[in-house]
N, C-alpha and C positions, 0 to 999 in steps of 0.2 A: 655647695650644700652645707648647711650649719650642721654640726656632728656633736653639741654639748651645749649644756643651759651656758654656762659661763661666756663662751663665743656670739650667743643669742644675746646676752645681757650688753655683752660688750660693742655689740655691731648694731644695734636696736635700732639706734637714728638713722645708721647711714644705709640700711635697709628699708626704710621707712623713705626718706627721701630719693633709692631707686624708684622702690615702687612708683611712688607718686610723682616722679619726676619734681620733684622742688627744687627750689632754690637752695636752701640750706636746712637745718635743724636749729632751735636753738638750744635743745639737750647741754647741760653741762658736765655731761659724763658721770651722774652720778645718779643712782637709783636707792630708797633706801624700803626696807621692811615695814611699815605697817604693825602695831602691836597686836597681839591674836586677835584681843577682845574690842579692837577698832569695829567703828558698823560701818565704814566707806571702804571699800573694794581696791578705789585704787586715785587717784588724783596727780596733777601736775603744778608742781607751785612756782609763781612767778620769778624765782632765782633760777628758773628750770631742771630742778630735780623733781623724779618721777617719784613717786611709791605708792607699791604695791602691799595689797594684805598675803600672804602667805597662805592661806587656804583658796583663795580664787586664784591667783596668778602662780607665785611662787613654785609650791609645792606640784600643781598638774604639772609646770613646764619641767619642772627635775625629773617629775616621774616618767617623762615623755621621751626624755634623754636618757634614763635610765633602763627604760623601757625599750629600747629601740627597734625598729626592726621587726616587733613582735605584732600578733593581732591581739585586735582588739574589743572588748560587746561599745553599743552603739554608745551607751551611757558613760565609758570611758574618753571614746574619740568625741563625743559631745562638749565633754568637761578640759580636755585639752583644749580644742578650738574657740572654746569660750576664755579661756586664760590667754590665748593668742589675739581675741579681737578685743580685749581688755588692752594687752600691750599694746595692739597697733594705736587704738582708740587714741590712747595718750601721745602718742609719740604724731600723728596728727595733727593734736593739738600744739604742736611744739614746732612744726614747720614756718617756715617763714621767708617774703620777698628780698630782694636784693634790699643791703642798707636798712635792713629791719631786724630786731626780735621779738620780743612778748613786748604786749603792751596792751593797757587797758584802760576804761575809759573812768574817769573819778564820780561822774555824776550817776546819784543810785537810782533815779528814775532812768537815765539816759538804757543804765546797764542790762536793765531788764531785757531789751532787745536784742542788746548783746548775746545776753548769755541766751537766748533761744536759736538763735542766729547760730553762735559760734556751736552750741553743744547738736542742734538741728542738724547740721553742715559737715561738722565732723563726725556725728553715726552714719550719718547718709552715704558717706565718701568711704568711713572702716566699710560698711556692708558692699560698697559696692566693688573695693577693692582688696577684700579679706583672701578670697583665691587664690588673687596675683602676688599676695606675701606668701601665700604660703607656697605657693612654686618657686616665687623668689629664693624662700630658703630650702627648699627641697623637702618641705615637712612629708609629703606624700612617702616618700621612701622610707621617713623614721618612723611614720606613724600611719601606717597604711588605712587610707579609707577617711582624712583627717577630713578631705573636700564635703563630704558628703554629709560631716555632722552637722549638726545644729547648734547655733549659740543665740544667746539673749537679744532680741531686738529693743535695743537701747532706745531713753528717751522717743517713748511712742507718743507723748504728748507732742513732741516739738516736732518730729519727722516729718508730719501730713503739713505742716506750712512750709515745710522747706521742700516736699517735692513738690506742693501747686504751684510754689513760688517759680524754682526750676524749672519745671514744667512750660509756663508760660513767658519766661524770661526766653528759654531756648526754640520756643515758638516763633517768638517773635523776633530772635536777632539769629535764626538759619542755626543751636545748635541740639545735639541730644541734651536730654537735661544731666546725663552724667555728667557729660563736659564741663557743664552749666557749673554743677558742683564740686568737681577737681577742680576749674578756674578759685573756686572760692575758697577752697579749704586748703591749697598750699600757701595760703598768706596768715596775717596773723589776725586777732580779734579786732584791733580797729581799720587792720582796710579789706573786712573782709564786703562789709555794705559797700564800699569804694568800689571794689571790682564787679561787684554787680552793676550798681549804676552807672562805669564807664562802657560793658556791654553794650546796654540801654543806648549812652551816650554818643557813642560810636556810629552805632547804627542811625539814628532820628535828628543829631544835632551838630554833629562834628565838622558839615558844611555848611553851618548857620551860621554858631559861635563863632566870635574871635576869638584863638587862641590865648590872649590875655581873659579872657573870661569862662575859659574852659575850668579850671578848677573848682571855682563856685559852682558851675553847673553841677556840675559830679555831686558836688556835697549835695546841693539843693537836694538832688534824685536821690542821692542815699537817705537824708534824712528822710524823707518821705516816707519812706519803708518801714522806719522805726515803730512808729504806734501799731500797728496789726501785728507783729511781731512780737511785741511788748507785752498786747494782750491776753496770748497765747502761754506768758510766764506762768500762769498758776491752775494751768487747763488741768484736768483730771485725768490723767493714762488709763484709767479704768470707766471713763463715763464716757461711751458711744456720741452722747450729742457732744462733748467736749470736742473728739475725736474730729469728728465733721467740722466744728468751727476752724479749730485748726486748719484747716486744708482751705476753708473758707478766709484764713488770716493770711494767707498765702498770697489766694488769689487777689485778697484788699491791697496787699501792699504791692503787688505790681501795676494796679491801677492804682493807687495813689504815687507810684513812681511815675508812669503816663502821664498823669493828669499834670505832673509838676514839666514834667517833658514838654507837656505842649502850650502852656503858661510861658516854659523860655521860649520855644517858637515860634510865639507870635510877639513874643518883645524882639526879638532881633529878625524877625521879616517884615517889622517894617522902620529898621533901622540897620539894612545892608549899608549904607553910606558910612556910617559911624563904624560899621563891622572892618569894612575895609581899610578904614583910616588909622583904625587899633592893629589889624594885623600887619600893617605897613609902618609901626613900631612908634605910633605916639602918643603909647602909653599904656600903661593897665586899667581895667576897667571891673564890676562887679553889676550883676541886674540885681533887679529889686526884690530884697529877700524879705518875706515876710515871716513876721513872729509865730513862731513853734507855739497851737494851745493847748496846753497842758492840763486844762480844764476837763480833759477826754480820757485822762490818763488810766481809768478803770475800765474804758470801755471794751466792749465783744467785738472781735470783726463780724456780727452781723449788723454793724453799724452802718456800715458800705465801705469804702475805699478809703475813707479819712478817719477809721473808728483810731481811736487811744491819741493819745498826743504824741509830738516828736521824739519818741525816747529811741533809747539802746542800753544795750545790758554789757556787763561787764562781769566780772570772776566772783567767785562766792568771798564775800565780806571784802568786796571790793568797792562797796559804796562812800561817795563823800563824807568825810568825817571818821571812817574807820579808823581803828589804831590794828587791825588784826593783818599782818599780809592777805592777801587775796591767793586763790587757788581754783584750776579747772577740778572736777570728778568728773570718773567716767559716767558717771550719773546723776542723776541730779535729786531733789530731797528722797523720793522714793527708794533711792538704790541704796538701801542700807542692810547690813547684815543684821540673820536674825539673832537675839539672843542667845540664842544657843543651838545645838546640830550646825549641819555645814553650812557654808554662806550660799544663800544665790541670790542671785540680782533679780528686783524686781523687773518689768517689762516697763519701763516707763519709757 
């Protein structure tokens, strides 16, 4: 059981990576403050230090350790467990595969998908796994009744494409779609598409390919994904039909991950000869990859399967040409504090 904010500050990753069973963190042990009058809650920046504002995170979790033990009205155990899925959120985003840390993509079209993708992925995965920290740290004891609050359902624009997306992903390759999205979200920003499309890959093509042309595939199927995800960058958290598209951007980019699926499967059935003469080692090979159009790049997923072009998204001010480092927030433009009274996070 964590028994003090300070043991919580200091154990944050390696807590986060129980839970979630990862590979590692790439946290660099350092968290800093947030200035009062900051309007972002809370971010992670690519040298991997956290920070938090002091009214949303900071100050519940002291009060919570100071607190301890004691009851509590609903609106206080609310405001704790909202500063806990603040911290998980971030520390989420900071997990990462064997031989990996952060990393992000340079192209600012690419990134847009990105960042729907990464920030999608990692609310879906804090909400689904916020519980199981807090049993991990035995918050239930300090703060009796913490399970039961309620906190901000982050990024409500990106969620609805990342669970149809889920959804149909784990339909189709036998798993829950939780799995679906724990697989995703202990890696880092750029293989997080990668691990969806090896899913995909595994299941429809892994006895096709040659293993010398297994990698390309992968890409092919991730990039695929990218435009309907891309398009869901500037959806509205507050506009019901936005809402639906979303969930509709979802379901576009698992059929356009299919569609690209079964383009390799008929290049290589009817070139099993050539498949076997590659996996019998002579040589590397790549199928025929066609140009990404980007001429789509605004479009809606009620486009169908192929709406927006080949993009992906990447960290805020993480676009080609930046001069500004790049950084995740736990939220995205909407989640800013207001000028004045206490912060809350919008529902975006």
């Amino acid at each position: 059981m964590i028994t003090s904010f300070a043991e919580l500050m200091r154990l944050q990753a390696d807590l986060t990576v129980a839970v979630m069973r990862a590979h590692h963190s790439a946290w660099n042990n350092r968290y800093r403050v947030l200035p009062r009058g900051d309007d972002q809650v809370s971010k992670v920046t690519w040298d991997g230090t956290i920070l938090y504002h002091p009214q949303d995170v900071i100050e519940p979790l002291q009060d919570m350790f100071d607190r301890a033990y004691l009851q509590h009205d609903d609106e206080t155990l609310d405001r704790y467990r909202e500063a806990l899925r603040t911290l998980f959120h971030e520390n989420i985003h900071l997990l990462a595969g064997p031989g990996t840390s952060l990393a992000f993509p340079l192209d600012a079209y690419e990134g847009r998908a990105y960042k729907v993708f990464e920030e999608g992925v990692t609310e879906r995965a804090t909400q689904n796994e916020l519980d199981n920290f807090i049993d991990e740290l035995g918050l239930e004891q300090i703060a009796p009744g913490i399970r039961k609050g309620q906190s901000v359902q982050a990024y409500a624009a990106y969620t609805p494409a990342v669970d149809a997306f889920s959804t149909a992903v784990g339909a189709d390759v036998g798993l829950e779609p939780a799995e679906v999205i724990h697989r995703i979200a202990v890696v880092n920003t750029a293989e997080k598409f990668k691990v969806a499309a090896e899913l995909l890959y595994t299941k429809h093509l892994s006895q096709l390919v040659p293993e010398t042309a297994r990698a390309d595939a992968i890409s092919r199927i991730a990039e695929a994904m990218h435009g309907p995800f891309a398009a869901v960058y500037d959806y509205d958290k507050n506009d019901p039909s936005d809402l639906r598209m979303a969930g509709l951007a979802g379901r576009s980019a698992f059929r356009s991950a299919t569609a690209e699926i079964q383009t390799i499967a008929e290049h290589w059935a009817g070139n099993q000869d050539l498949r076997r003469a590659l996996d019998a080692g002579l040589g590397p090979t790549t199928t025929p990859h066609r140009t990404p159009d980007r001429t789509q790049q605004g479009s809606r997923a009620s486009d169908g399967p192929h709406s927006g072009g080949q993009g992906s998204d990447g960290p805020e001010q993480g676009g080609q040409g930046s001069t500004q480092p790049p950084s995740w927030s736990s939220a995205p433009g909407g989640h800013r504090r207001s000028a004045s009274g206490p912060a809350r996070l919008s529902r975006d």
